[in-house]
Backbone and ligand atoms as CSV (ligand in chain L), in Angstrom:
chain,resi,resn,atom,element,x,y,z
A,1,UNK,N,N,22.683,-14.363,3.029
A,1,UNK,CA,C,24.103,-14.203,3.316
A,1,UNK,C,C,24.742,-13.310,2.254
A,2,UNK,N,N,23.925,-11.879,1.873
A,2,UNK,CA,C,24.804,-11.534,0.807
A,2,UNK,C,C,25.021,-10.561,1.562
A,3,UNK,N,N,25.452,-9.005,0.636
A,3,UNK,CA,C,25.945,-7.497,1.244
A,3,UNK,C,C,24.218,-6.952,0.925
A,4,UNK,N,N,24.847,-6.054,1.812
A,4,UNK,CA,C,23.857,-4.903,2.797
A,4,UNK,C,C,22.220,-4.507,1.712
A,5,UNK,N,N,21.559,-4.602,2.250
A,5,UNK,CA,C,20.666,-3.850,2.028
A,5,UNK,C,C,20.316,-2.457,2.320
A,6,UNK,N,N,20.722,-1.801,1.457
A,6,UNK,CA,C,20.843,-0.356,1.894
A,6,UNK,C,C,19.551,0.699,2.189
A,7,UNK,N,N,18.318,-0.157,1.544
A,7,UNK,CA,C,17.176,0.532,1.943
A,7,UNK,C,C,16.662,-0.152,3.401
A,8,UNK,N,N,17.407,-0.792,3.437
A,8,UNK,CA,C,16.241,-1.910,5.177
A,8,UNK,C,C,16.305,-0.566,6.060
A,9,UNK,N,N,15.339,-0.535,6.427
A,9,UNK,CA,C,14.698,0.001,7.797
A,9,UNK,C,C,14.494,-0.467,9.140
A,10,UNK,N,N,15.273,-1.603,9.145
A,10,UNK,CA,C,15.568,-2.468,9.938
A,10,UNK,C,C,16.182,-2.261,10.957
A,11,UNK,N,N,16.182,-2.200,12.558
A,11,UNK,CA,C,17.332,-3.015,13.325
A,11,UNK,C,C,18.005,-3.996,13.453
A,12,UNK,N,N,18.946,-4.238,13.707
A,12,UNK,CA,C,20.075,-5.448,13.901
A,12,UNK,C,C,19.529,-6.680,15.147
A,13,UNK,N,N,18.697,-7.287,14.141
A,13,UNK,CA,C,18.306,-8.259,15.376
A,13,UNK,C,C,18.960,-8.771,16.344
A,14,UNK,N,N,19.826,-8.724,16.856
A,14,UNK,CA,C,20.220,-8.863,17.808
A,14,UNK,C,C,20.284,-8.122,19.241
A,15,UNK,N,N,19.940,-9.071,20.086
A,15,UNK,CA,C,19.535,-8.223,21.332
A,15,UNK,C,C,20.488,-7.172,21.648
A,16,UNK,N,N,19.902,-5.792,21.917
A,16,UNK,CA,C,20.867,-5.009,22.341
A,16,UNK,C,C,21.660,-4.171,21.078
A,17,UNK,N,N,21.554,-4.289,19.988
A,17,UNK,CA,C,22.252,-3.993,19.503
A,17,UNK,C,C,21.256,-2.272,17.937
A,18,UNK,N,N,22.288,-1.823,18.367
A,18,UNK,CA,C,21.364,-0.695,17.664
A,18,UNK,C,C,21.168,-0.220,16.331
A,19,UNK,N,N,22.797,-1.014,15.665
A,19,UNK,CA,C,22.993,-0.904,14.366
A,19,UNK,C,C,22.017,-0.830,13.217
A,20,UNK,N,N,21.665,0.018,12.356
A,20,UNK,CA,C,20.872,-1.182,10.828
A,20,UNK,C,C,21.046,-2.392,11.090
A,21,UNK,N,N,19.925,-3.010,10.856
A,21,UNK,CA,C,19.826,-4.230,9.997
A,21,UNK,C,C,19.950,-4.116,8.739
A,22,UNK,N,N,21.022,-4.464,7.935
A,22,UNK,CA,C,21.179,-3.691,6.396
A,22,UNK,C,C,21.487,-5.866,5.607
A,23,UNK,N,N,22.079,-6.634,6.833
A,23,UNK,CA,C,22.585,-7.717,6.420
A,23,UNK,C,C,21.253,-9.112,6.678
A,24,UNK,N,N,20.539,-9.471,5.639
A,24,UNK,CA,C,19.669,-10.572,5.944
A,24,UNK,C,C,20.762,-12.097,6.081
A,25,UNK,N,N,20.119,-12.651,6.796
A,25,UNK,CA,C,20.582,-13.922,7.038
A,25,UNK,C,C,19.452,-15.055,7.249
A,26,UNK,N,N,19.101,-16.348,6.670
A,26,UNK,CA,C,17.847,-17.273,6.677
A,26,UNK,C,C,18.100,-17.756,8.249
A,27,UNK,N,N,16.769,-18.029,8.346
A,27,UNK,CA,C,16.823,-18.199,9.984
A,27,UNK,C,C,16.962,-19.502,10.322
A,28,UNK,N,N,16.511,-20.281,8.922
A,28,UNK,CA,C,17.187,-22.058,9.416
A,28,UNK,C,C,17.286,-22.541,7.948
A,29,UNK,N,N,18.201,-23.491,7.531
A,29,UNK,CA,C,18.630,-24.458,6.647
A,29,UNK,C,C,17.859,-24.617,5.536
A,30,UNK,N,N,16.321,-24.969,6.394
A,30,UNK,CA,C,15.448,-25.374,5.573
A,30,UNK,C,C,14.421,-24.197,5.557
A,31,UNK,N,N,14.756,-22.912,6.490
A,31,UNK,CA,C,13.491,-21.995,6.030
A,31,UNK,C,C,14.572,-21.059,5.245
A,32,UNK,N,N,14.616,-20.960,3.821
A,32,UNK,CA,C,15.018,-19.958,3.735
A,32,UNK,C,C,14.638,-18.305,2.999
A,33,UNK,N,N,13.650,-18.737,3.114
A,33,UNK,CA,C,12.620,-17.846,2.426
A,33,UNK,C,C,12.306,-16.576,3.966
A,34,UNK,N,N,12.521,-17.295,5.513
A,34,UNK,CA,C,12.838,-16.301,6.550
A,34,UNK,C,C,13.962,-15.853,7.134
A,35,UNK,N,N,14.179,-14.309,7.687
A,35,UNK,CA,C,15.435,-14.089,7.578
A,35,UNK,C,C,15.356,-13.344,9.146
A,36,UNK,N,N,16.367,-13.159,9.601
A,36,UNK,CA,C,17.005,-12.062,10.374
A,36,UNK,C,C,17.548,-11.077,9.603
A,37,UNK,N,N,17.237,-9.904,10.436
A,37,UNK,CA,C,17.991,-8.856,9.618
A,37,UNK,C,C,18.978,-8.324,10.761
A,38,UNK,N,N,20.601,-8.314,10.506
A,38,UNK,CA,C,21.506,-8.171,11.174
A,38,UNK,C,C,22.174,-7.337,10.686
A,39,UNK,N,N,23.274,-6.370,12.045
A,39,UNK,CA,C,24.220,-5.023,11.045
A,39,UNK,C,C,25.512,-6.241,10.798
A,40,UNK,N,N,26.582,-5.227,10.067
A,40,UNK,CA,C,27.826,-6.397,9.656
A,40,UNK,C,C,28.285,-7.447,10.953
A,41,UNK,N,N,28.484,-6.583,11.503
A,41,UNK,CA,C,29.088,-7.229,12.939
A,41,UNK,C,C,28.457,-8.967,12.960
A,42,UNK,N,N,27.231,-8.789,13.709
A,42,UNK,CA,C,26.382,-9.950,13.955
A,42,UNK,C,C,25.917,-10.442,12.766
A,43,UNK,N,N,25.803,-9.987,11.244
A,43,UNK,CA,C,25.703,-11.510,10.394
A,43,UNK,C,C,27.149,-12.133,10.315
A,44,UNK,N,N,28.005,-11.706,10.606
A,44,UNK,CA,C,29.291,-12.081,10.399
A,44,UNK,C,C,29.267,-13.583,11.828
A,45,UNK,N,N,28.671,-12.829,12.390
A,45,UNK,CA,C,28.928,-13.997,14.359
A,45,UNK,C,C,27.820,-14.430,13.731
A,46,UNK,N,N,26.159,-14.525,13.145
A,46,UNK,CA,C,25.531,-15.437,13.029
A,46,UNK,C,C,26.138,-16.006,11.929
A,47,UNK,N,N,26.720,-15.999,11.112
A,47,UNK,CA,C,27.328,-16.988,9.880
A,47,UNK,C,C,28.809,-18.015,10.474
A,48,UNK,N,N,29.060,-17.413,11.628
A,48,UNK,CA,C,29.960,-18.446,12.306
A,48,UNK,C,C,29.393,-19.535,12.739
A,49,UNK,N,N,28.002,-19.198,13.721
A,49,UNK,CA,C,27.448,-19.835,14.452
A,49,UNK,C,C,26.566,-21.059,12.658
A,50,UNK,N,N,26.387,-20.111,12.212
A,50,UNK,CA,C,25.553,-21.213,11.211
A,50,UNK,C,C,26.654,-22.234,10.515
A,51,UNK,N,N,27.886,-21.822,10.593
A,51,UNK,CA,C,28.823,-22.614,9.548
A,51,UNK,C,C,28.872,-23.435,10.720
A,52,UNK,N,N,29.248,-23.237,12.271
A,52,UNK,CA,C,29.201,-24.336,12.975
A,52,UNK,C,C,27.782,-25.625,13.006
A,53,UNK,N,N,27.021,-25.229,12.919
A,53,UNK,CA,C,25.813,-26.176,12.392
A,53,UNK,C,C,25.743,-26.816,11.024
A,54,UNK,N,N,26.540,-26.567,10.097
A,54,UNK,CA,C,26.883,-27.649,9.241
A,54,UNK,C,C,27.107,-29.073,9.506
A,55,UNK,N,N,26.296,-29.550,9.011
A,55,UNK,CA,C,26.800,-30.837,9.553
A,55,UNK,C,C,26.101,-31.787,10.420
A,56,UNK,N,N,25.421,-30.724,11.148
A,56,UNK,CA,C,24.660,-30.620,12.398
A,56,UNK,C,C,22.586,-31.089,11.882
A,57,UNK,N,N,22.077,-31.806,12.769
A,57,UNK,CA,C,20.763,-31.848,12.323
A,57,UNK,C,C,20.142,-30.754,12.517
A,58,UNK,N,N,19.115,-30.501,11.571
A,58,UNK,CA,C,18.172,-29.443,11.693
A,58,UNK,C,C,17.634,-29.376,12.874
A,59,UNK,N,N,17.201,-30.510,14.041
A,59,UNK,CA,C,17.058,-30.509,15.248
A,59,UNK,C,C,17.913,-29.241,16.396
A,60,UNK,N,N,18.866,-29.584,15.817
A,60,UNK,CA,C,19.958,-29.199,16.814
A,60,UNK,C,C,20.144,-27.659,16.299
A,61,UNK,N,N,19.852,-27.200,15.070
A,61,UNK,CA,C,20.067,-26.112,14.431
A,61,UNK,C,C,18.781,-25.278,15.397
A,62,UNK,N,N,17.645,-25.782,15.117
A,62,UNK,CA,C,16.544,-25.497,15.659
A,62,UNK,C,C,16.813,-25.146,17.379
A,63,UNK,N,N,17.127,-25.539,17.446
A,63,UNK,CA,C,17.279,-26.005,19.295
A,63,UNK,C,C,17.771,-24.718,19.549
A,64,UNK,N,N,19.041,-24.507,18.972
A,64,UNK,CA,C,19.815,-23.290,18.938
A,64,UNK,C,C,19.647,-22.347,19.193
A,65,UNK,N,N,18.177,-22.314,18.101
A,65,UNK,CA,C,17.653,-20.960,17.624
A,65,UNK,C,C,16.571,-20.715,18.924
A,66,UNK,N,N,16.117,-21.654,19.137
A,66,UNK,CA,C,15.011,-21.488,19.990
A,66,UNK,C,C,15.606,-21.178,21.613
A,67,UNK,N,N,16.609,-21.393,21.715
A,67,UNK,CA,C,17.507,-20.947,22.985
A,67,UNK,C,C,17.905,-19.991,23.029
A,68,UNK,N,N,18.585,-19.427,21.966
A,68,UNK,CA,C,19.354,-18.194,21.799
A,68,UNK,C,C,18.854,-17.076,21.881
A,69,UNK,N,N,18.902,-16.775,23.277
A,69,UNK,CA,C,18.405,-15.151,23.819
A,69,UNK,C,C,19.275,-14.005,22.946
A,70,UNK,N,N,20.582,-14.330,22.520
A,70,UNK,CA,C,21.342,-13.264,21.930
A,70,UNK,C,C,19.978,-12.830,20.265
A,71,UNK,N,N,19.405,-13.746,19.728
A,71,UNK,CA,C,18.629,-13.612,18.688
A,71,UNK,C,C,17.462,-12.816,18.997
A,72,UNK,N,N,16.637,-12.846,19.808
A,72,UNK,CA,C,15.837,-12.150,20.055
A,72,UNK,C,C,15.573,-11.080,21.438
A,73,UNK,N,N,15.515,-10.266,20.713
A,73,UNK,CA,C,15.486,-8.806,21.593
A,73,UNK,C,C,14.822,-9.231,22.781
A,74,UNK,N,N,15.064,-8.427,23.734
A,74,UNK,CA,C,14.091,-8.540,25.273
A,74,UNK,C,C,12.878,-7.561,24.836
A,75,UNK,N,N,12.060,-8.136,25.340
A,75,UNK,CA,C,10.619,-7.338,25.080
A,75,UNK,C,C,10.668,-6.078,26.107
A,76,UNK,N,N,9.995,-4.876,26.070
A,76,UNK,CA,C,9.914,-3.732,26.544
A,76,UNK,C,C,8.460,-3.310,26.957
A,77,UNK,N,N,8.330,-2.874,27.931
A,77,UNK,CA,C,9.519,-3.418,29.107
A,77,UNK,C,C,9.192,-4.927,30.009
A,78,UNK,N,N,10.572,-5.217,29.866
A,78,UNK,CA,C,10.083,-6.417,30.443
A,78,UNK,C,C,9.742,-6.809,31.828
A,79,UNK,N,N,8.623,-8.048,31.790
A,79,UNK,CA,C,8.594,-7.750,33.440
A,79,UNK,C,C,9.659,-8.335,34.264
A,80,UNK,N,N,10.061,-8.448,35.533
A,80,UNK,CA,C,11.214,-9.191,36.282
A,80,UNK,C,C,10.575,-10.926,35.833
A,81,UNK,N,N,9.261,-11.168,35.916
A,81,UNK,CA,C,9.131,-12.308,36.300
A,81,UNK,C,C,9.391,-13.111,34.796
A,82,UNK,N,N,8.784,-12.638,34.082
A,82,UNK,CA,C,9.112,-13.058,32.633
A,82,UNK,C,C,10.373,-13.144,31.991
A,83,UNK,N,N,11.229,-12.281,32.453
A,83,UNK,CA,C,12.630,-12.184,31.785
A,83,UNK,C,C,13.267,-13.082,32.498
A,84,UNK,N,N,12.871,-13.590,33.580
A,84,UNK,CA,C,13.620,-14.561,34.590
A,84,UNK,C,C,13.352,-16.349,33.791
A,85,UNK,N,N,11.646,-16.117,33.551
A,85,UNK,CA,C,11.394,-17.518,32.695
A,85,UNK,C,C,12.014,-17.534,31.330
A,86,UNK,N,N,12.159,-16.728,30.935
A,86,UNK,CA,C,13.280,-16.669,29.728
A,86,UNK,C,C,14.434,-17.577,29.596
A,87,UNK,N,N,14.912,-16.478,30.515
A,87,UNK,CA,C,16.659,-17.111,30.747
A,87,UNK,C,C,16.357,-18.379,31.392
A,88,UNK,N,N,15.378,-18.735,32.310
A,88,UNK,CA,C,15.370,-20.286,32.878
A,88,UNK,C,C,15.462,-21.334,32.268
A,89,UNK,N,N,14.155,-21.170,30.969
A,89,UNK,CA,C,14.215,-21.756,29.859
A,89,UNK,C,C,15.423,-22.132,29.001
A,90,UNK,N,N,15.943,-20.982,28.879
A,90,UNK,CA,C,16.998,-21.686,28.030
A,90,UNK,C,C,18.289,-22.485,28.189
A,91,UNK,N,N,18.215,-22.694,29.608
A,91,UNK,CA,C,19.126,-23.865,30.322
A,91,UNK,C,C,20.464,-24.156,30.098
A,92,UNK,N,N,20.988,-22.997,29.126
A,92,UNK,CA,C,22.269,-23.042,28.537
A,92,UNK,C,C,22.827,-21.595,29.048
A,93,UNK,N,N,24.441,-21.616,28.779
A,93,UNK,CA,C,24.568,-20.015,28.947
A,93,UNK,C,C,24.809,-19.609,27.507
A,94,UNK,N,N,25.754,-18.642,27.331
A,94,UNK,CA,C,25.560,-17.580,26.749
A,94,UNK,C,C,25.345,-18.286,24.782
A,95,UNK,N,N,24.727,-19.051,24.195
A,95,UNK,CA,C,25.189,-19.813,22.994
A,95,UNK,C,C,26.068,-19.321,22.180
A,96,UNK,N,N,26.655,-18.419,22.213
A,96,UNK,CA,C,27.839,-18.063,21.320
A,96,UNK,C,C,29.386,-18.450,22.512
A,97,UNK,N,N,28.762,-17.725,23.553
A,97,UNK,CA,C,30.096,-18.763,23.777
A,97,UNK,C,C,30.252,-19.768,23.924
A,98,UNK,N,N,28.828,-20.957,24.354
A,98,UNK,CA,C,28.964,-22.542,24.481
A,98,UNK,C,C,29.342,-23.111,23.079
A,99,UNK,N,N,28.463,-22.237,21.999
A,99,UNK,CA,C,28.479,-23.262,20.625
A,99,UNK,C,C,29.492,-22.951,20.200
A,100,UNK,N,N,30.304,-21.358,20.279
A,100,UNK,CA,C,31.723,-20.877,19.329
A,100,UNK,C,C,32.329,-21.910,19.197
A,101,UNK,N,N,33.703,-21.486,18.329
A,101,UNK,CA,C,34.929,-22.234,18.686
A,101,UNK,C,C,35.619,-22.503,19.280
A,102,UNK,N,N,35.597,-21.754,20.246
A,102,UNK,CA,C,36.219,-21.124,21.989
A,102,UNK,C,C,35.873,-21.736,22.585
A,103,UNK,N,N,34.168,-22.219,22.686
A,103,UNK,CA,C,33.213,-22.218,23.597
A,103,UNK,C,C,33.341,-24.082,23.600
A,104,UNK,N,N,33.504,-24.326,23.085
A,104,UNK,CA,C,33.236,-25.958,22.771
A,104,UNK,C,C,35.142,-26.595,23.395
A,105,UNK,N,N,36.069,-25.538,23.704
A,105,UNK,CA,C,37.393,-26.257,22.981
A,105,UNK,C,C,37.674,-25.822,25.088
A,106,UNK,N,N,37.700,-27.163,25.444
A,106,UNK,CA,C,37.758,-27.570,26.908
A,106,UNK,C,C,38.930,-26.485,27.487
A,107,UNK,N,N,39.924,-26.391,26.792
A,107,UNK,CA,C,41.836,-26.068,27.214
A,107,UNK,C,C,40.891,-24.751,27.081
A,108,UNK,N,N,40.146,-23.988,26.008
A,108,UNK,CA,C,40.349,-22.561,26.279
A,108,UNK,C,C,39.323,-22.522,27.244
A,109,UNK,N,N,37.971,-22.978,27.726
A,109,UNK,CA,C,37.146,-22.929,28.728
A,109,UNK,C,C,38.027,-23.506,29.975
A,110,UNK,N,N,39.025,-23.410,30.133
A,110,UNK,CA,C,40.031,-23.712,31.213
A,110,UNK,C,C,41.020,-22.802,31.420
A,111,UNK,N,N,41.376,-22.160,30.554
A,111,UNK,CA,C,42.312,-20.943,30.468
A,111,UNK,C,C,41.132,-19.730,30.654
A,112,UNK,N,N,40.050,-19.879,30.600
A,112,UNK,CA,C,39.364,-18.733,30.742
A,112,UNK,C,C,38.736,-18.470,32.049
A,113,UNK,N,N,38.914,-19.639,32.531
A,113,UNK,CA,C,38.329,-19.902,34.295
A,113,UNK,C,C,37.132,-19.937,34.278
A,114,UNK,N,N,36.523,-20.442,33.578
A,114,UNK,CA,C,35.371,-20.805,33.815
A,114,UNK,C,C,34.692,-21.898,34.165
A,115,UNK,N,N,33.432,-21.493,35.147
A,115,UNK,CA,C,33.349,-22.702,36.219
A,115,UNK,C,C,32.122,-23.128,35.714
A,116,UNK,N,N,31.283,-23.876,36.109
A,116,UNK,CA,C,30.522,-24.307,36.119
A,116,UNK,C,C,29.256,-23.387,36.623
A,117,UNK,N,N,28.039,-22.405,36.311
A,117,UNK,CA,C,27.211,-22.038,37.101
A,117,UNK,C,C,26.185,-22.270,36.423
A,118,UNK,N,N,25.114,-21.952,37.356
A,118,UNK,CA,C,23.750,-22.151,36.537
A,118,UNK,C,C,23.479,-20.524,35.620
A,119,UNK,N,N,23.030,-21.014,34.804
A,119,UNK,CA,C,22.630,-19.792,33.241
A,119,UNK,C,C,22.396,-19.064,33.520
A,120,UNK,N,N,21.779,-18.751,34.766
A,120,UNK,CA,C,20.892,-17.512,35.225
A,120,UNK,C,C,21.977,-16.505,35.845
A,121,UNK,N,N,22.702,-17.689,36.612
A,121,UNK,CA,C,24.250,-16.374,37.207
A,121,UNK,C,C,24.845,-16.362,36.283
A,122,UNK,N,N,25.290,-17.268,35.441
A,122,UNK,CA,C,26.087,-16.851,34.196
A,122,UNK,C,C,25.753,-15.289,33.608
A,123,UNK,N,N,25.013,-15.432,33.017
A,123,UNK,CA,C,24.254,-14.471,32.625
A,123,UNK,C,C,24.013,-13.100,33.591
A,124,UNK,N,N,23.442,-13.044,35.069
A,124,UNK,CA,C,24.082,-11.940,35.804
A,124,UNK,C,C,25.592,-11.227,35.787
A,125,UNK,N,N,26.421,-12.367,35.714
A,125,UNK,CA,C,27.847,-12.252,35.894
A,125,UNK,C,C,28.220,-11.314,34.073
A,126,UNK,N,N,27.764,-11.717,33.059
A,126,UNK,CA,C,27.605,-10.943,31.739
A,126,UNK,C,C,27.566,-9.822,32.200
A,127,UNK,N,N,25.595,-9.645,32.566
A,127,UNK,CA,C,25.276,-8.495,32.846
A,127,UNK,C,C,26.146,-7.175,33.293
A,128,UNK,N,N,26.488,-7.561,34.860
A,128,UNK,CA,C,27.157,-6.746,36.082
A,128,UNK,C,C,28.848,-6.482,35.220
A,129,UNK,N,N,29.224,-7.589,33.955
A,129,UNK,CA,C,30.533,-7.053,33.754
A,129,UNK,C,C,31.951,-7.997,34.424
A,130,UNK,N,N,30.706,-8.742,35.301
A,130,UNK,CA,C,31.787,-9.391,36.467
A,130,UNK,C,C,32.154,-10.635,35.879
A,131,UNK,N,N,33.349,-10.867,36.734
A,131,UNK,CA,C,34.440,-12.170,36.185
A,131,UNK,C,C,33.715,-13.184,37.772
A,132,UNK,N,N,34.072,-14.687,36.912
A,132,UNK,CA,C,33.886,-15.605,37.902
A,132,UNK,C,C,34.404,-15.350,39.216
A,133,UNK,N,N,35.859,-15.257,39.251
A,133,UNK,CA,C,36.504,-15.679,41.129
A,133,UNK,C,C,36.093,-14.378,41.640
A,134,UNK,N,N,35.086,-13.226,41.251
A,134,UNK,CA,C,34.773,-12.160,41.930
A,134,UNK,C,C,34.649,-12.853,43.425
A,135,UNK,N,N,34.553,-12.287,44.424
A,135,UNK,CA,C,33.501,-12.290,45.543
A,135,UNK,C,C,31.992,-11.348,45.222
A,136,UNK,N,N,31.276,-11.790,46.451
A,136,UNK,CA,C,30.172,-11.640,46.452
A,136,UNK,C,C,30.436,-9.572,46.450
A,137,UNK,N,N,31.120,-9.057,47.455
A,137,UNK,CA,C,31.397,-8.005,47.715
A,137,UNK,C,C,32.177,-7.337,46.708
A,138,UNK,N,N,32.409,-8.175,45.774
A,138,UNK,CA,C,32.930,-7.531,44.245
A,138,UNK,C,C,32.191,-7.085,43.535
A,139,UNK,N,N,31.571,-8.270,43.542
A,139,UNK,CA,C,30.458,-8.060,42.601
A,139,UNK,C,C,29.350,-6.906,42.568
A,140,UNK,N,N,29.298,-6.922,44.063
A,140,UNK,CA,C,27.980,-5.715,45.267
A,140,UNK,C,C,28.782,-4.578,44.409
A,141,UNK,N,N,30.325,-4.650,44.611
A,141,UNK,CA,C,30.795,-2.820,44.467
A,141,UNK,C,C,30.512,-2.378,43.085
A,142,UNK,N,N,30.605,-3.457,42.215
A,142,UNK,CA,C,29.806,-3.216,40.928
A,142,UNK,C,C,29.077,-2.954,40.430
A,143,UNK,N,N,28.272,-3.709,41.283
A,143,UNK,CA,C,26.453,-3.675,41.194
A,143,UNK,C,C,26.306,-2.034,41.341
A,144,UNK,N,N,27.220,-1.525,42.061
A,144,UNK,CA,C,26.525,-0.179,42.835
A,144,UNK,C,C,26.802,0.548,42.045
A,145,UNK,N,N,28.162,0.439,41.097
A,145,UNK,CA,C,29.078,1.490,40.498
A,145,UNK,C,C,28.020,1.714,38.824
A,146,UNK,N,N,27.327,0.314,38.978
A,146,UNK,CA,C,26.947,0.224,37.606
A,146,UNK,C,C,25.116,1.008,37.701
A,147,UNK,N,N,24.693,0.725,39.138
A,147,UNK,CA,C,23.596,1.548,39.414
A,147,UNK,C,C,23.876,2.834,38.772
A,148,UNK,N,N,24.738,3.273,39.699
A,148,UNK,CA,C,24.813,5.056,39.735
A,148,UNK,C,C,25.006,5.025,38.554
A,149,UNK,N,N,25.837,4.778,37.420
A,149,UNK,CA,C,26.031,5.316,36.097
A,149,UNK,C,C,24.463,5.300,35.445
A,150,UNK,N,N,23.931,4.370,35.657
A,150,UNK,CA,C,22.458,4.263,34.863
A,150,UNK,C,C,21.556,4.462,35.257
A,151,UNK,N,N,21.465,5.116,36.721
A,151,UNK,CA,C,19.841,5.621,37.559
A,151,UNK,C,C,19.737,7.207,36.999
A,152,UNK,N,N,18.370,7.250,36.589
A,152,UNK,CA,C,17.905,8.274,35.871
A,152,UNK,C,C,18.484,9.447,36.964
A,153,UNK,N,N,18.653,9.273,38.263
A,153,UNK,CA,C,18.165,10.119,39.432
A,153,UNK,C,C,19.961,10.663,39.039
A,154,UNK,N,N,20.482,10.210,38.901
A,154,UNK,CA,C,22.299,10.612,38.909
A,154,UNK,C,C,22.161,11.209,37.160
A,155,UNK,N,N,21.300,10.886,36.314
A,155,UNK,CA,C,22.253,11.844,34.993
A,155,UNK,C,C,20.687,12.234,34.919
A,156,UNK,N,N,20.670,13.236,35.578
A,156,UNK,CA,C,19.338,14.233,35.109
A,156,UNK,C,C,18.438,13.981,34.430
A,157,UNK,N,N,17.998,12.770,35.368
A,157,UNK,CA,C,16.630,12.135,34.564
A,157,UNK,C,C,16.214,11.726,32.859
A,158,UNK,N,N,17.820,11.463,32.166
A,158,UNK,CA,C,18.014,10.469,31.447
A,158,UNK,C,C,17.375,9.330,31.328
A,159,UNK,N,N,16.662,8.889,30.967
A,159,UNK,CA,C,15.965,7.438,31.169
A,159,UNK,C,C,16.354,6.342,30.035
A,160,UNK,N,N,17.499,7.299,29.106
A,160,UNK,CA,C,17.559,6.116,27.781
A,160,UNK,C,C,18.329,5.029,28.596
A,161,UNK,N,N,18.360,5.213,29.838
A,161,UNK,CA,C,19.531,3.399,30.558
A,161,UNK,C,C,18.761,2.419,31.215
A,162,UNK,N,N,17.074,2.976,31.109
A,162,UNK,CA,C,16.230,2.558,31.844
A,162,UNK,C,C,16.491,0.613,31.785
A,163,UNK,N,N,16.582,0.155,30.600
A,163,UNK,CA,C,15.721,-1.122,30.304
A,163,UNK,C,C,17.460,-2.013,30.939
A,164,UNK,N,N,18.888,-1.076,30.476
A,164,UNK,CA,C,19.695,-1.808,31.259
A,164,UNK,C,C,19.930,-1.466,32.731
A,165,UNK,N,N,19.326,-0.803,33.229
A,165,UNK,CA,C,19.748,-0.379,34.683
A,165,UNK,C,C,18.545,-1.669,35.147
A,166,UNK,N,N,17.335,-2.067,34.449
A,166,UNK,CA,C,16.621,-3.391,34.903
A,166,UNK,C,C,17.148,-4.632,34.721
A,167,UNK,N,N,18.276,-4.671,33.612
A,167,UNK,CA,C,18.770,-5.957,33.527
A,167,UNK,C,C,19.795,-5.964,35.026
A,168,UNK,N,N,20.609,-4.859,35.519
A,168,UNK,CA,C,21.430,-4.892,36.142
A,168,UNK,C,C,20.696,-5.377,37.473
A,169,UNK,N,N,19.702,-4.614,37.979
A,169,UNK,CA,C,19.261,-5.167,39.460
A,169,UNK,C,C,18.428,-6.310,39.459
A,170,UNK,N,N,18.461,-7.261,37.982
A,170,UNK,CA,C,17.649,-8.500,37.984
A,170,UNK,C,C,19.150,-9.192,38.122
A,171,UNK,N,N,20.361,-8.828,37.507
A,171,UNK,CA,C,21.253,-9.283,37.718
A,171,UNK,C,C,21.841,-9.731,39.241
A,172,UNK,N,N,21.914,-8.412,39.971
A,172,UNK,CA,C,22.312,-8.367,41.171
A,172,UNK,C,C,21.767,-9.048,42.153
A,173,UNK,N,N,19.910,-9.097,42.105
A,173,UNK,CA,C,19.403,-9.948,42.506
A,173,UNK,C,C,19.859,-11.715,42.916
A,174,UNK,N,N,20.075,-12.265,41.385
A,174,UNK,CA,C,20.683,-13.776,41.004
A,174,UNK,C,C,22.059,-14.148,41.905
A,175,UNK,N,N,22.680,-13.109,42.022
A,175,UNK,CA,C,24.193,-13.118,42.510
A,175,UNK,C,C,23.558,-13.000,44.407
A,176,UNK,N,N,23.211,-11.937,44.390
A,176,UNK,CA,C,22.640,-11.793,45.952
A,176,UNK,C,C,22.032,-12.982,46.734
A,177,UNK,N,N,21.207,-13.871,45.794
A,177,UNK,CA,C,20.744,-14.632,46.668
A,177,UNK,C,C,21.584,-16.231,46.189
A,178,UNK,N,N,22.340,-16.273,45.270
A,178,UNK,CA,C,23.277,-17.284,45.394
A,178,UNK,C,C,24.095,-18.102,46.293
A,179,UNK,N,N,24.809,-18.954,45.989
A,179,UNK,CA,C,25.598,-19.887,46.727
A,179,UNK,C,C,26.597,-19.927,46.536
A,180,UNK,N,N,27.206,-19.515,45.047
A,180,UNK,CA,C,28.579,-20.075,44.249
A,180,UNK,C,C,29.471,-18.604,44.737
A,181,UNK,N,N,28.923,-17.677,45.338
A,181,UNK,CA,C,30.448,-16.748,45.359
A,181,UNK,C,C,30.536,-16.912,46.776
A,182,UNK,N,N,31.735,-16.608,46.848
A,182,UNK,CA,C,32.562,-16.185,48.630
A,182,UNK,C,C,31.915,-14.461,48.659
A,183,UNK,N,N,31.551,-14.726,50.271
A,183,UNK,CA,C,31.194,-13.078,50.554
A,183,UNK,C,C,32.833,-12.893,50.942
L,1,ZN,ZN,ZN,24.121,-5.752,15.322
């Protein structure tokens, strides 16, 4: 938990994210001899998330960690079927917003409209950008709008959107064959 390491050669462990890793952070209570290496941004959100585990058993610290897709990168490339047991696994949605301060405090998960879904649409609904009371046909016009921006075939065979233009139609998928939206 100190300032930057200015020689790390590191990425910002966090999924998605491209920054240096310049900021180490111990990866549990009792390991602290292992670290994540995070840019400012995300040791700042993992030192929230860890000050919220104060208090908390190492169990539950653990649990956390072992859920928290935001911690570890998606493997490349991933397959549909594997990235699906992923997210299945971790039976929670997004852990920064369940564990935040936000995320735990009922009145703002009520002011935010949020319903009840299973992790996997949660997590599509991230993906695609989309808000809960979408319809199904909201969501579709999205799905499409968010294709075209990231299919190699529309920006001249660009492929750096490749790995999210796969999260998007694993996304669209989850929503497509759902129950919880109105067509
Ligand atoms: Zn980062």
């Amino acid at each position: 938990m100190s300032g930057a390491f200015e020689t790390s050669t590191r990425r910002c462990d966090k999924a998605g994210c491209e920054e240096p890793g310049q900021y180490r952070a111990p990866k549990s209570p009792r390991n602290l001899e292992d670290f994540f290496w995070f840019c400012k941004e995300h040791v700042r959100e993992y030192n929230l998330n860890w000050n919220y585990f104060q208090g908390q058993s190492e169990e539950e610290f653990q649990e956390f960690l072992d859920n928290a897709t935001v911690w570890d990168r998606p493997t490349k490339p991933f397959g549909r079927a594997a990235q699906d047991q992923k997210w299945a696994r971790h039976g929670i949605d997004d852990p920064l917003e369940i564990l935040g301060a936000n995320g735990t405090n009922p009145e703002v998960r009520a002011k935010m409209n949020l319903r009840k879904l299973p992790p996997t649409e949660r997590k599509a609904l991230e993906i695609l950008e989309a808000k809960d009371s979408w319809t199904r046909a909201e969501i579709r016009k999205q799905y499409k709008s968010l294709v075209k921006d990231l299919h190699p075939d529309m920006n001249g065979g660009d492929r750096s959107d490749e790995d999210r233009l796969q999260e998007v139609v694993w996304a669209w998928d989850q929503i497509k064959e759902s129950r919880s939206f109105r067509d």
